[in-house]
C-alpha positions in Angstrom: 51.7 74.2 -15.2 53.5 73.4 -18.5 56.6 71.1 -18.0 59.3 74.0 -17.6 57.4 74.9 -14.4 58.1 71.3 -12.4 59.7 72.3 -9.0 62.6 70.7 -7.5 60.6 68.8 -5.3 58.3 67.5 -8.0 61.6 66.5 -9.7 63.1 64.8 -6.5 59.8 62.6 -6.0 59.8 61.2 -9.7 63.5 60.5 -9.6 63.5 58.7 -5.5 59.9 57.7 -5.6 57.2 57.8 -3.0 56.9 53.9 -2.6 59.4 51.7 0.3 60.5 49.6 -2.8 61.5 53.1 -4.9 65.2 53.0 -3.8 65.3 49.2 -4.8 64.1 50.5 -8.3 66.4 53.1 -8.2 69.2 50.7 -7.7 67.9 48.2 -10.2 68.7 51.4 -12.7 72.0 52.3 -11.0 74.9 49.4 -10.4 76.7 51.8 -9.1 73.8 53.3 -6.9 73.6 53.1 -2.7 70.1 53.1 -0.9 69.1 53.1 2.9 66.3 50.7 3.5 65.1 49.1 6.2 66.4 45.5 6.9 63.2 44.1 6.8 62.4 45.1 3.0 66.2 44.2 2.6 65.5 40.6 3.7 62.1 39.6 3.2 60.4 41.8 0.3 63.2 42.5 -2.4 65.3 39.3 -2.3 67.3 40.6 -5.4 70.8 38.9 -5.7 72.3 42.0 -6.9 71.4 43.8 -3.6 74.2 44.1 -1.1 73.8 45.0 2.4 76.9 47.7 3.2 79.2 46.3 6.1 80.8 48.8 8.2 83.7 48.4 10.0 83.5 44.8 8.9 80.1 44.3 10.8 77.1 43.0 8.0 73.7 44.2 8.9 72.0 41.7 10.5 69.9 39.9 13.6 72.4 39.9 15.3 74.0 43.2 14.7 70.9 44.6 14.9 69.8 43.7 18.4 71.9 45.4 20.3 72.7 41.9 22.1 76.6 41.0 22.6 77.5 44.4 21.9 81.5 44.5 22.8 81.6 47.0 25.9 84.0 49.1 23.6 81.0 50.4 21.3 79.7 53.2 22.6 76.8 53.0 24.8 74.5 55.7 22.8 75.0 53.5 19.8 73.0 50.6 21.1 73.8 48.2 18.4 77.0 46.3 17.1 76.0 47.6 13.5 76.2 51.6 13.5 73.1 52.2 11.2 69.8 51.0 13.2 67.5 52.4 14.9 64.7 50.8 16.8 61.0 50.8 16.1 58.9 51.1 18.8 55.0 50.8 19.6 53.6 53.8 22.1 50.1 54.5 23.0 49.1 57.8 24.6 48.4 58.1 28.1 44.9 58.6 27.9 44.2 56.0 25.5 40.8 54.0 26.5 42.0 50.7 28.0 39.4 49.2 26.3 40.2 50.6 22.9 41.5 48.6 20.0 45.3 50.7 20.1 45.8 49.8 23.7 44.6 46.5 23.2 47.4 45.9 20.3 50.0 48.0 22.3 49.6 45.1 25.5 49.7 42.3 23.4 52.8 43.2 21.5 54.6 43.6 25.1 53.8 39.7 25.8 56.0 36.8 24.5 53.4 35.7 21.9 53.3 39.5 20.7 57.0 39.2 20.4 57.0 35.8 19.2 54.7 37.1 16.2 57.1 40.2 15.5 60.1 37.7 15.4 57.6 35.3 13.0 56.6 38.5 10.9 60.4 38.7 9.8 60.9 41.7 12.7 63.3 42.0 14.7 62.3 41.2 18.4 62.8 43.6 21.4 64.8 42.3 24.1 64.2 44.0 27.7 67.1 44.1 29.9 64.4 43.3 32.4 
């Protein structure tokens, strides 16, 4: 293929990148430029001082917003979360998984306190059970 032949896709990929940091490079190029990244990377991994988080509405992405925890009772209940852009991440093993098999074995461990306690220690975001 001679360099008039590069498809769209091929294009999109060298411009956006196939690595988590690519829309941080991206931006680094761009001071006008907007990326979606997860908080995590936000937080932890870039630390870039000319990287803004977005508020909306007024609400800043953060622990707090992203929890879901004292959520007015006029967001909407599908939203989950005070800040409108967050999703949760969650750990699922299938149902016939071997008990005894390293997957399940993570899977139970991450539903304890010291599982959570090592998410929150890993720079995660805990999950809070309303049970």
């Amino acid at each position: 293929m001679d360099q008039e032949e590069i498809s769209q896709m091929e294009i999109l990929k060298l411009e956006a990148g196939n690595l988590m940091l690519s829309p941080y490079y991206q931006l680094d190029d761009n001071k006008h430029g907007i990326a979606f990244s997860p908080y995590y990377y936000y937080r932890y991994i870039v630390d870039w001082e000319k990287v803004k988080t977005i508020g909306v509405n007024g609400i800043e992405p953060d622990k707090e917003s992203l929890t879901g925890r004292n959520t007015p009772s006029s967001i909407d209940p599908a939203q989950k979360t005070l800040y409108p852009f967050a999703t949760e991440v969650i750990v699922a093993v299938r149902e016939d998984c071997p008990k005894d098999s390293q997957a399940y074995k993570i899977y139970e461990m991450l539903s304890t306190k010291q599982g959570q306690d090592i998410v929150e220690e890993s720079g995660y975001i805990r999950y809070y059970s309303d049970k």
